[in-house]
N, C-alpha and C positions, 0 to 999 in steps of 0.2 A: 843451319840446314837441318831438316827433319831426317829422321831414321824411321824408314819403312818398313815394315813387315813384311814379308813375301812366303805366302806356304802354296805346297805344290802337294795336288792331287795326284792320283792315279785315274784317271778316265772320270772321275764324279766332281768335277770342279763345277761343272753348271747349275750341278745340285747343293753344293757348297755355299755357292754364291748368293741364289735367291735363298736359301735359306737362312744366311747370314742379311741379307739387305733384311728379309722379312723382321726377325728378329731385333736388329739397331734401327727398322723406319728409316733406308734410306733412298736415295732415286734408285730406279732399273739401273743396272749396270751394263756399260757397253763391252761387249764381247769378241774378241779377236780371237777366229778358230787359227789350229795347225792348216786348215783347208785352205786359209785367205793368205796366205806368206806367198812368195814366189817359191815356186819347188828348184831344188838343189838338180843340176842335171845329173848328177853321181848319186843320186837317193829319191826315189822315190815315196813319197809320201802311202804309206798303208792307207787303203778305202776306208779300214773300220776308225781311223784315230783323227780324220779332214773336221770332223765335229767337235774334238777336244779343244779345251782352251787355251790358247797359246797366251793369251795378257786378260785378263779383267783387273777392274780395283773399284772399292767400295772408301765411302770416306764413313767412317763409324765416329760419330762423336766428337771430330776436329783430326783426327788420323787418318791418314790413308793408308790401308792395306791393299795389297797384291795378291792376285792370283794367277798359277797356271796348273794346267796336266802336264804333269813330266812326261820330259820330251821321249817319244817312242825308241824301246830299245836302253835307254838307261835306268841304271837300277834305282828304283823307289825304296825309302824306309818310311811308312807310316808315322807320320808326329810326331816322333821323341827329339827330334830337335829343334825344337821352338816350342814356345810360353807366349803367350799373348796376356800381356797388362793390360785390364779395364778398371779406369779411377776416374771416378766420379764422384762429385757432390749432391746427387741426388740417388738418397735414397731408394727412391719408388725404382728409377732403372737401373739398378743395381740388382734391386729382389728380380724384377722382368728379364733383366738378362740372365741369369741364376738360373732362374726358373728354367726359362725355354732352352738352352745350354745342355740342360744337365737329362732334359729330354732324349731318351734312348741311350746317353751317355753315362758316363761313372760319378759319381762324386767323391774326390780326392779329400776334399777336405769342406763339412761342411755352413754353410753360411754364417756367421757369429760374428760376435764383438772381440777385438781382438785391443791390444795395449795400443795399436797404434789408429788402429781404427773402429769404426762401429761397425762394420757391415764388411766381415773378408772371408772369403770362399776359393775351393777350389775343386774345377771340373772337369775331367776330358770327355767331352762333345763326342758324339756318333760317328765322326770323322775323323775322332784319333788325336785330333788338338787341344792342347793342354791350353787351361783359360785361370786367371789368376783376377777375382774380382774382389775391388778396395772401396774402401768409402775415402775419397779425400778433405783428411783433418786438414792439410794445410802445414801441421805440427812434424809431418817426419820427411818433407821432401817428394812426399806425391806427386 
């Protein structure tokens, strides 16, 4: 059984999303707002959040990741709990995801040869998510 990824925005999920399909080259992602659920008759759904993203997911590389906006009213902590692994054997989208990634964002640690691999970096992205990119040798269990 696969192990998904699931990170949650604060109200910029839709901008997270096409920005990450842009990035991996994957289909449009189908979008399920807070607006489309049936409303709770004890809670009404706030006008400004019917637009946030209640589900998308993107399949990046052979993985499927998860998105939503954290649900209205509970408390967000920006990225620090979750790492996203990207391991690939192809050099060239290794450097491309690096690249664009690290766009607006910090770089943790940057791009190099490392013992276990040729190509390892680390980024947190404009969104706050921490990104851990490998080259897979094959050699350490990648």
């Amino acid at each position: 059984m696969p192990v998904n990824a699931y990170l949650v925005f604060n109200g910029n999920t839709r901008e997270a999303v096409e920005f990450y399909a842009k990035v991996f080259k994957t289909e449009t992602p189908n979008i399920m707002t807070f607006g489309e659920q049936p409303q709770h008759p004890d809670y009404q759904m706030p006008e400004e959040v019917k637009d946030w993203v209640m589900h998308t997911r993107l399949n990046i590389d052979g993985s499927t990741v998860m998105f939503s906006d954290n649900f209205p009213g509970s408390p967000f902590i920006e990225g620090n709990n979750i790492t996203m692994a990207l391991v690939s054997k192809n050099l060239d989208d290794i450097q491309t995801w690096y690249d664009q990634l690290k766009e607006g964002g910090k770089v943790t640690m940057e791009l190099q040869e490392t013992f276990w691999a040729k190509l390892y970096g680390q980024v947190t992205d404009k969104f706050g998510i921490h990104w851990q990119i490998s080259h897979d040798t094959g050699e350490y269990g990648s």
